[in-house]
PARO-204109 format. One record per residue (C-alpha): x negated, y negated, z negated; residue number from 1; chain; residue in three letters. Coordinates in steps of 0.02 Angstrom, whole numbers, always signed. Layout:
N
- X / Y / Z / NUM / A / ala
...
//
This chain:
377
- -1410 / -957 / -1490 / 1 / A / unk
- -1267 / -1054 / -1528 / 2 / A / unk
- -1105 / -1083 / -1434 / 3 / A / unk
- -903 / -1080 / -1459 / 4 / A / unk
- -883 / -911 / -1396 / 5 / A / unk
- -901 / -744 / -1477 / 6 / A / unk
- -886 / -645 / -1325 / 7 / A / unk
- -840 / -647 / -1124 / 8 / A / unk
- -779 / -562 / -998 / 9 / A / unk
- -829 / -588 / -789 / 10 / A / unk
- -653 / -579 / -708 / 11 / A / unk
- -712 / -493 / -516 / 12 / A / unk
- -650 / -362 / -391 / 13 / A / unk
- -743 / -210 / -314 / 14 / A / unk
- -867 / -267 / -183 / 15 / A / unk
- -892 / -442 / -257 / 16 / A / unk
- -1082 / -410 / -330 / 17 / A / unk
- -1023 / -381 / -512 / 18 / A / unk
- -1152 / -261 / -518 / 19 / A / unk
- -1291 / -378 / -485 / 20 / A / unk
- -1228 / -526 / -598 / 21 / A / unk
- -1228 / -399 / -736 / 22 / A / unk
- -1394 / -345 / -702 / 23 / A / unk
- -1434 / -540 / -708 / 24 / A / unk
- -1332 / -564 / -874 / 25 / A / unk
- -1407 / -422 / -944 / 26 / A / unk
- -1598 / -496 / -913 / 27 / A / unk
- -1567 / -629 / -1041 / 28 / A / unk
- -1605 / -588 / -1234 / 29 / A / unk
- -1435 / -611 / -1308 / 30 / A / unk
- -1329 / -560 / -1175 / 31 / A / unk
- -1266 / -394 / -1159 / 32 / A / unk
- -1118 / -350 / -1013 / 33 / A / unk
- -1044 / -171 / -1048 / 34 / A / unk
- -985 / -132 / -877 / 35 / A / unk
- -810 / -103 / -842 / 36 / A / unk
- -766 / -56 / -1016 / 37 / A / unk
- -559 / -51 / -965 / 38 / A / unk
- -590 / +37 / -807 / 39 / A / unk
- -443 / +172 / -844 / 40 / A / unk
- -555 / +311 / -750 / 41 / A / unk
- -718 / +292 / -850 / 42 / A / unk
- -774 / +174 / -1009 / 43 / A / unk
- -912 / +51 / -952 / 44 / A / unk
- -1007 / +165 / -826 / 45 / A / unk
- -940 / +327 / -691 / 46 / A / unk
- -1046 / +446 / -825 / 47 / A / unk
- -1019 / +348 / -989 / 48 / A / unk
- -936 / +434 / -1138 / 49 / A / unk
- -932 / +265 / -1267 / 50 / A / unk
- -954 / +88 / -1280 / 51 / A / unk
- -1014 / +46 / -1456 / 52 / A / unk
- -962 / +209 / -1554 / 53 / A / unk
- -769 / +183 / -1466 / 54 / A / unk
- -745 / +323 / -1357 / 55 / A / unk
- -645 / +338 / -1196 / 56 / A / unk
- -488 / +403 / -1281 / 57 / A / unk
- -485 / +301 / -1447 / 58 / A / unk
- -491 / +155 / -1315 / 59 / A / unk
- -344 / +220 / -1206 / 60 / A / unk
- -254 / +228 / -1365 / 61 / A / unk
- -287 / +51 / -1426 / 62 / A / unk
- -403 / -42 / -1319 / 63 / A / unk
- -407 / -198 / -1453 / 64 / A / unk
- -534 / -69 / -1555 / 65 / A / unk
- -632 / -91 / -1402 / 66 / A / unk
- -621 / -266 / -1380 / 67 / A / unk
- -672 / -335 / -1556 / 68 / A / unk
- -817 / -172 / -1574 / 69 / A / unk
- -879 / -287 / -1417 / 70 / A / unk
- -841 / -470 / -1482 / 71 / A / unk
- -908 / -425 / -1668 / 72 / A / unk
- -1036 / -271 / -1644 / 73 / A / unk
- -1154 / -319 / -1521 / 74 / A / unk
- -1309 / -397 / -1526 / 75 / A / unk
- -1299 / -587 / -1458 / 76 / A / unk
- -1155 / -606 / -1351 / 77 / A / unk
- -1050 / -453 / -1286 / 78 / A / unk
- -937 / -447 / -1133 / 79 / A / unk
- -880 / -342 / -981 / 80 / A / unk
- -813 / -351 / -808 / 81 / A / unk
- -614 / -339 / -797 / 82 / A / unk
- -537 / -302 / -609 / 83 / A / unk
- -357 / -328 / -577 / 84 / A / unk
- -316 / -135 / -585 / 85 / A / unk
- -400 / -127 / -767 / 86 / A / unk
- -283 / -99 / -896 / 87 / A / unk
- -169 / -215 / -918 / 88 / A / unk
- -151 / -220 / -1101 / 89 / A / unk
- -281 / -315 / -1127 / 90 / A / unk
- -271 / -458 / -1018 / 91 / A / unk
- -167 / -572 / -1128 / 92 / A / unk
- -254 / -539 / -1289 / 93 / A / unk
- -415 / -619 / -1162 / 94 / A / unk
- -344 / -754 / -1115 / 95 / A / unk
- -270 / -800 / -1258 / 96 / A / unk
- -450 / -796 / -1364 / 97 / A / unk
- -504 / -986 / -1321 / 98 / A / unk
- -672 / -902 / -1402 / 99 / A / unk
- -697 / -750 / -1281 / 100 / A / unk
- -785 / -861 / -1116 / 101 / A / unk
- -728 / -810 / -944 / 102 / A / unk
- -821 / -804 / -804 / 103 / A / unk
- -735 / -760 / -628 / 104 / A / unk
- -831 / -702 / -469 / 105 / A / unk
- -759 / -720 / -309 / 106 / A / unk
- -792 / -644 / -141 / 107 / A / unk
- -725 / -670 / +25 / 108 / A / unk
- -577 / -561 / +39 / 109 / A / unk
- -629 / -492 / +230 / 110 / A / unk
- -785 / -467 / +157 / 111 / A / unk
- -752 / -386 / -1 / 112 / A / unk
- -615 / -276 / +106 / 113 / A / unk
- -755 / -216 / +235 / 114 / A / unk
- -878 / -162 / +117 / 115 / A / unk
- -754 / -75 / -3 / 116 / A / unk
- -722 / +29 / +165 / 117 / A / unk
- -905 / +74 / +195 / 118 / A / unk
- -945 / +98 / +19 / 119 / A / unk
- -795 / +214 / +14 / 120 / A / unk
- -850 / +304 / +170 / 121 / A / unk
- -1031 / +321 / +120 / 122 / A / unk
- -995 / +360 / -47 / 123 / A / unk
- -1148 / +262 / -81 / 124 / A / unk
- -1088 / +105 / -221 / 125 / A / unk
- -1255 / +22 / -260 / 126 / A / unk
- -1422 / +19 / -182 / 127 / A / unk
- -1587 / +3 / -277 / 128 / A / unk
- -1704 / +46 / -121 / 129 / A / unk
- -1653 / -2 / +70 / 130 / A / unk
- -1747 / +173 / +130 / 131 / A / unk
- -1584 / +258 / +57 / 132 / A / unk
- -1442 / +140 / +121 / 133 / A / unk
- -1302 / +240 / +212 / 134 / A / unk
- -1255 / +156 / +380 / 135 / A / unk
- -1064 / +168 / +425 / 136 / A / unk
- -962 / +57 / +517 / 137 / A / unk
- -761 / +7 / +424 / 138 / A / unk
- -593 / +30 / +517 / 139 / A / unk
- -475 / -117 / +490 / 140 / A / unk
- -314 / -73 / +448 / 141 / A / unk
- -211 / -221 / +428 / 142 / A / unk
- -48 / -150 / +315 / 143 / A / unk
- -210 / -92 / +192 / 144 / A / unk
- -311 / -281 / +196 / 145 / A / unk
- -137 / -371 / +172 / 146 / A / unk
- -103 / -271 / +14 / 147 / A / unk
- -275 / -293 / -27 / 148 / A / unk
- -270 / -478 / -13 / 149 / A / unk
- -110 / -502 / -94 / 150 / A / unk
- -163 / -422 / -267 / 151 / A / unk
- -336 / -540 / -257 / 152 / A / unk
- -246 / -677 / -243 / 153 / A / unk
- -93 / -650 / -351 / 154 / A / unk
- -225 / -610 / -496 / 155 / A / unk
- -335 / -760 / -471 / 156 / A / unk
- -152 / -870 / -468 / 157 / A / unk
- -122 / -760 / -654 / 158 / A / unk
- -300 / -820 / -708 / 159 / A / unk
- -282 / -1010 / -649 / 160 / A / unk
- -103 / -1055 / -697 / 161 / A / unk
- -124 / -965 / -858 / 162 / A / unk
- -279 / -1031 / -908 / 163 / A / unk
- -218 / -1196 / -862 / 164 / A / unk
- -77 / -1174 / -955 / 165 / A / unk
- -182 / -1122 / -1104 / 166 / A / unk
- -307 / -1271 / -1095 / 167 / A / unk
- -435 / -1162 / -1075 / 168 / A / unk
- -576 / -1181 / -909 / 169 / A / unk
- -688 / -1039 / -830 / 170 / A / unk
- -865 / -1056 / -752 / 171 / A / unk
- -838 / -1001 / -565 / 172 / A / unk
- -962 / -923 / -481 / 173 / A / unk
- -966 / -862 / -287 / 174 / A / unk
- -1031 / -709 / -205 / 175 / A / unk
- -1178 / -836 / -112 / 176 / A / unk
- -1219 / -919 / -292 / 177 / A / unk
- -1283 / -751 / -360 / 178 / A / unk
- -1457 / -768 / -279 / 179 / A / unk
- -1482 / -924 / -369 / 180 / A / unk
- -1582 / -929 / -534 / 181 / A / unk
- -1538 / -1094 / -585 / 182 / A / unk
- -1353 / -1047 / -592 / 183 / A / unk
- -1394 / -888 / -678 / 184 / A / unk
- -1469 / -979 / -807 / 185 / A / unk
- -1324 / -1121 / -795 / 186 / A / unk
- -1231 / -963 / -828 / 187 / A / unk
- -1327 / -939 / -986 / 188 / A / unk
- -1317 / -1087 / -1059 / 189 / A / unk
- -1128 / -1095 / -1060 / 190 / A / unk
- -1128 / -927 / -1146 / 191 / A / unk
- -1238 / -1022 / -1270 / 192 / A / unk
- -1400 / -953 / -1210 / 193 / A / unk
- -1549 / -1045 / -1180 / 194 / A / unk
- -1697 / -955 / -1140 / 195 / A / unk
- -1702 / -980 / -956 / 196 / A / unk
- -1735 / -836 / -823 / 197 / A / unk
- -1897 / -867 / -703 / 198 / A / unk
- -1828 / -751 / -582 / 199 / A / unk
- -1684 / -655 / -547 / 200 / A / unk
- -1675 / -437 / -573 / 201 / A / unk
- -1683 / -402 / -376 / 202 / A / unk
- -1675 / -214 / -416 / 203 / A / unk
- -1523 / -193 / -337 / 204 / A / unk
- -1505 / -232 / -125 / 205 / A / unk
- -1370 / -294 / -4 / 206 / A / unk
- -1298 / -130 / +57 / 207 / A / unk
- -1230 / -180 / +202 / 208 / A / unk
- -1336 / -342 / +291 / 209 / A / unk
- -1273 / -338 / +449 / 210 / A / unk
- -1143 / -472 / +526 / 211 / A / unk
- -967 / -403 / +516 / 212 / A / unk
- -939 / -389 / +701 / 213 / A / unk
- -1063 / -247 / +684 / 214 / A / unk
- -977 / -167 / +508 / 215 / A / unk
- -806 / -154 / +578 / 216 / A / unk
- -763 / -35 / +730 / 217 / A / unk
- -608 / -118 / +770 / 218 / A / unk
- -684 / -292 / +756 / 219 / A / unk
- -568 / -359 / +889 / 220 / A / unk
- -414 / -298 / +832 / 221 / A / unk
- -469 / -369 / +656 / 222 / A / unk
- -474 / -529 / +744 / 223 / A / unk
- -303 / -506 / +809 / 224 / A / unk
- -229 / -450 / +649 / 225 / A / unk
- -303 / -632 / +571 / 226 / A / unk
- -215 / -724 / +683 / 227 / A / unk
- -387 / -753 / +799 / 228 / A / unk
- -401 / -930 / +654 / 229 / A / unk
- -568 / -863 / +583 / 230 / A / unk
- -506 / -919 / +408 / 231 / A / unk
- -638 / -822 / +331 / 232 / A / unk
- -752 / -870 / +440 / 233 / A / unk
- -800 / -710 / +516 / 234 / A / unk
- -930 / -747 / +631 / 235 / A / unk
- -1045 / -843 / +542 / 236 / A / unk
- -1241 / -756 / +514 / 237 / A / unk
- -1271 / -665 / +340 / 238 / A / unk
- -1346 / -794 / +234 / 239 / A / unk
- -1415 / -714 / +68 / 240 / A / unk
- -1515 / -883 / -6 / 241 / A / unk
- -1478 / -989 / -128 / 242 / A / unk
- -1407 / -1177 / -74 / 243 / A / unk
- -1530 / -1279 / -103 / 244 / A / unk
- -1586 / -1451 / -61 / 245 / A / unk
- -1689 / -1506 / +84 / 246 / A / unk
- -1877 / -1483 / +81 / 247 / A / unk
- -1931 / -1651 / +106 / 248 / A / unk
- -2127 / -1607 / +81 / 249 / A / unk
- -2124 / -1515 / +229 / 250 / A / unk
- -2070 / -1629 / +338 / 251 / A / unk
- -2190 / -1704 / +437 / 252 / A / unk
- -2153 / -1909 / +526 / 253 / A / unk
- -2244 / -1974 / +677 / 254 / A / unk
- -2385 / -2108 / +637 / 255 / A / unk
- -2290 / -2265 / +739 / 256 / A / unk
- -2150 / -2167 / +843 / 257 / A / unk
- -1960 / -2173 / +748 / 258 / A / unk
- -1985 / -1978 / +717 / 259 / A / unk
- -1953 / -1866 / +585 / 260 / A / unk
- -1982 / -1683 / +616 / 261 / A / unk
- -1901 / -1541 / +513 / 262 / A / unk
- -2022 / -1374 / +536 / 263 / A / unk
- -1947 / -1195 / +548 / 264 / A / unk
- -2076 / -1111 / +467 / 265 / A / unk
- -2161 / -958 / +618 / 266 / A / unk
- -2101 / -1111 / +744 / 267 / A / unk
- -2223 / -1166 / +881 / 268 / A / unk
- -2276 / -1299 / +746 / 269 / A / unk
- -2451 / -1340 / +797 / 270 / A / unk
- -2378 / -1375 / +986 / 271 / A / unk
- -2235 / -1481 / +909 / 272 / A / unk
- -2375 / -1564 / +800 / 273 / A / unk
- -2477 / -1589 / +920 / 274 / A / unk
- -2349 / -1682 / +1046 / 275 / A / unk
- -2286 / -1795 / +917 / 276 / A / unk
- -2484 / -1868 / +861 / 277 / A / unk
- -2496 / -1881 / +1063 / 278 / A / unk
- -2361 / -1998 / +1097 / 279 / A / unk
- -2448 / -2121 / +977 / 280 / A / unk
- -2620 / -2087 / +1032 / 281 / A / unk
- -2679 / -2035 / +856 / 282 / A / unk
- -2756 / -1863 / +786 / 283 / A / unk
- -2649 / -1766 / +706 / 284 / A / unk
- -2737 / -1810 / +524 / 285 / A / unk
- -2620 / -1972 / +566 / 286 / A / unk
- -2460 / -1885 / +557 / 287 / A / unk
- -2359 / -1929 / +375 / 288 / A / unk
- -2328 / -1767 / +285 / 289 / A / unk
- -2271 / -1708 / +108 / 290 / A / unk
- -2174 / -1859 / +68 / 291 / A / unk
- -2060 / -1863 / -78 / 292 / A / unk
- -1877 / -1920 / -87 / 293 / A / unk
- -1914 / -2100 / -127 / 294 / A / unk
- -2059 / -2095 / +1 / 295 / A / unk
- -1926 / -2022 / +143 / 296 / A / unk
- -1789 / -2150 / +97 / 297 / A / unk
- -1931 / -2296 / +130 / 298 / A / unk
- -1978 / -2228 / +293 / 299 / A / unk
- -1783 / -2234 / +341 / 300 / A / unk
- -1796 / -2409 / +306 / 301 / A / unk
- -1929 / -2459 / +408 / 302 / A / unk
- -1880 / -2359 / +570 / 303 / A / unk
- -1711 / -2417 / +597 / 304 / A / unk
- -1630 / -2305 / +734 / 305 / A / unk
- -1738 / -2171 / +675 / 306 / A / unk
- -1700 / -1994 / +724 / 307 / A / unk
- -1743 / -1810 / +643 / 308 / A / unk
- -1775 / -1648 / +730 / 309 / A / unk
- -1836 / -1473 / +736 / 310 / A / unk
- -1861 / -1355 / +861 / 311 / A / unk
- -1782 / -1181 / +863 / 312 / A / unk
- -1870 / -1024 / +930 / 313 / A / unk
- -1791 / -853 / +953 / 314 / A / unk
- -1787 / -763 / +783 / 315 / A / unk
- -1879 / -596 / +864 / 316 / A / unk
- -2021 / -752 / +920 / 317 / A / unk
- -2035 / -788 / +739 / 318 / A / unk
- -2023 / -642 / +658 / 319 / A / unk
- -2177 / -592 / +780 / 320 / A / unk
- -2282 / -722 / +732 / 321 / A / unk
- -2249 / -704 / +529 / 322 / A / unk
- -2276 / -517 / +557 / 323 / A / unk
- -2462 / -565 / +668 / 324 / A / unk
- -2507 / -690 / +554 / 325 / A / unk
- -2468 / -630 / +372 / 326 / A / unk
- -2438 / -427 / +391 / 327 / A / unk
- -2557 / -366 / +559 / 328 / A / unk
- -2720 / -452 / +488 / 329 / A / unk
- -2824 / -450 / +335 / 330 / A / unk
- -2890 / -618 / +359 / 331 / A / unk
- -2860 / -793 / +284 / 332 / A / unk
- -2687 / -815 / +290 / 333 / A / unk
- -2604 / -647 / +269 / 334 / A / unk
- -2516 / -574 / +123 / 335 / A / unk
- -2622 / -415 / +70 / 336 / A / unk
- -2480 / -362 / -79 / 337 / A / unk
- -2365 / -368 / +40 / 338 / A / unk
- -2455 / -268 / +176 / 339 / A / unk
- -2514 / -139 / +56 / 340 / A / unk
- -2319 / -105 / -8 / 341 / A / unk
- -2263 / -88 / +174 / 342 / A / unk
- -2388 / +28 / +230 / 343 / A / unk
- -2371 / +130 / +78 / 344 / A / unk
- -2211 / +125 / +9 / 345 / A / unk
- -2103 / +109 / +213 / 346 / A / unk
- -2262 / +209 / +311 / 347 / A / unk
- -2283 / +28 / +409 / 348 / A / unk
- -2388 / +107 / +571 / 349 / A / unk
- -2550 / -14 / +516 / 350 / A / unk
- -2720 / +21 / +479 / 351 / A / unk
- -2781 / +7 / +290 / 352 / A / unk
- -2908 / -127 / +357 / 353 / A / unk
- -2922 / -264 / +499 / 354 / A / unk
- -2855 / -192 / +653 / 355 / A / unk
- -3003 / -130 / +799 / 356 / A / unk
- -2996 / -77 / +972 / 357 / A / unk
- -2887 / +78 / +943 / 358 / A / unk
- -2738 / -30 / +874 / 359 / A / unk
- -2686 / -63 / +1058 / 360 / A / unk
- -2508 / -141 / +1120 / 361 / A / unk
- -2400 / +33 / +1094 / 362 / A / unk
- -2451 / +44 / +894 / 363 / A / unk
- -2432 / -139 / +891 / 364 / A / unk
- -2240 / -123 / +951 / 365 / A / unk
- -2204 / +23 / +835 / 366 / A / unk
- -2280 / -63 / +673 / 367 / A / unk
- -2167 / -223 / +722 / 368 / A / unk
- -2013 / -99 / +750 / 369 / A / unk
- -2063 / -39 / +590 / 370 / A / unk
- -2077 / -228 / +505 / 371 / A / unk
- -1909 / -282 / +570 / 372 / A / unk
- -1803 / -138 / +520 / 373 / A / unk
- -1914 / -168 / +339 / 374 / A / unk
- -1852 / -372 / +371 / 375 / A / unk
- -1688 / -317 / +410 / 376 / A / unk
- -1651 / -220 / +252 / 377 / A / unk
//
């Protein structure tokens, strides 16, 4: 390992997923994160007593023991996650060490705001299995998200104008990066870390996965109270992947016919296959599949006027046909692990074996309520 900096800190807010970039950072020989180690309630963790031999009081007394017993004393790289209402004594000392790296997480405030609510209703702060998450819905209270807002943003101003003022950069990472490996590990390497992560801790769940119309009681007066401008854009669908680039080897282009099909995977391919070798009058052997970049940027060329599709199908639709195809049967095609963990470990309504005759429509429709509330979480 070798790099400029002798420590970091991740600069984040409650609700944010500090707790799962931690976990992350803390996968990667050389990397340790020591929780909120100025949290003025606790020292690192809720039942902590020390961080490195420093002890809750001798901290509160002079946090800088704390902060070089973390730079100098442990192993690889040592760091910890600062919020805004940390103690404030050792903020400047941070920013002004060009060698301690910072890292800042952001969140979108509404969303940050909402789940702070539920968390703080359910009492229940991080999940590690989705059979014990704690349903509750948030009331908006707009006096309470403007104050909350305000202090985000006025800290993340203090971070960027004196950091710029310093000469100093951070690495930036969003709430929607975290599920990406590759930026975990781009995380790494700017900490000076280079032994790569082949996939990311997933120990810890999304608490709350539901769209926020459905996590806030008051959902309309929320949208009255933002001035109805969905600046946070509040009514988009819960997306949990990674961004990532097109997956070109999937799509599939007709044999003569200016067509480039884009499959949703559990859509009525075979029928949409099946129309598009038709209107050329070929098999469907005919069709061009797993092309590469280059390959697709050719094929542009030579069907001027060309246009791309896919075809949508209602999400229950295709969550039925993954769950007939790869869960209900044992045959080619299905994914045993998988089946075994749901029937064992969430009491999935399926028999150990191939379904027979006494697996009729009514245990059919309770295993599926079963898989989608297993889907859901």
């Amino acid at each position: 390992m070798s790099s400029k900096f002798k420590s970091f800190v991740v600069f984040a807010e409650m609700r944010t997923g500090s707790n799962f970039l931690e976990s992350n950072l803390n996968a990667f020989d050389g990397i340790t994160c020591h929780g909120e180690a100025f949290n003025p309630h606790f020292i690192g963790y809720p039942k902590s007593t020390e961080i490195l031999g420093i002890d809750q009081q001798t901290r509160d007394d002079d946090p800088t023991k704390l902060l070089v017993a973390i730079r100098d004393k442990t192993k690889g790289i040592g760091g910890f996650r600062y919020f805004h209402n940390h103690d404030p004594r050792v903020l400047d000392p941070l920013l002004e060490d060009d060698t301690c790296a910072k890292i800042i997480l952001t969140r979108n405030p509404v969303e940050s705001y909402v789940s702070w609510k539920i968390a703080r209703s359910t009492g229940q702060w991080k999940l590690t299995d989705v059979k014990a998450r704690k349903k509750a819905q948030a009331v908006f209270d707009e006096e309470e998200f403007s104050d909350h807002l305000e202090a985000l943003q006025a800290f993340q101003l203090t971070l960027l104008n004196r950091l710029q003022k310093l000469g100093q950069t951070a690495f930036y990472v969003a709430y929607e990066d975290l599920q990406s490996v590759e930026v975990m590990n781009g995380l790494a390497r700017y900490l000076g870390v280079d032994h790569p992560l082949e996939a990311l801790d997933k120990s810890l769940k999304k608490q709350n996965p539901d769209p926020i119309s459905a996590k806030v009681s008051n959902y309309d007066d929320m949208l009255d109270a933002l001035g109805r401008m969905d600046r946070f854009d509040l009514t988009r669908t819960p997306n949990f992947e990674p961004r990532r680039g097109p997956v070109v080897p999937s799509y599939v282009a007709a044999a003569e016919a200016p067509l480039l099909y884009l499959p949703l995977r559990s859509g009525p391919e075979p029928q949409v296959l099946d129309w598009m070798a038709a209107l050329d009058g070929v098999g469907r052997d005919k069709l061009q599949t797993k092309l590469n970049q280059k390959q697709l940027r050719q094929w542009k060329r030579r069907h001027p006027g060309h246009r791309s599709f896919t075809v949508l199908r209602h999400p229950v639709d295709r969550a039925h046909d993954a769950f007939c195809r790869h869960i209900v049967t044992t045959d080619k095609g299905s994914y045993p692990q998988l089946r075994t963990t749901l029937i064992n470990r969430y009491k999935l309504p399926l028999p150990k074996g191939e379904p027979d005759h006494s697996y009729d429509a009514d245990a059919h429709r309770a295993a599926f309520k079963a898989f989608l509330t297993f889907l859901k979480g």
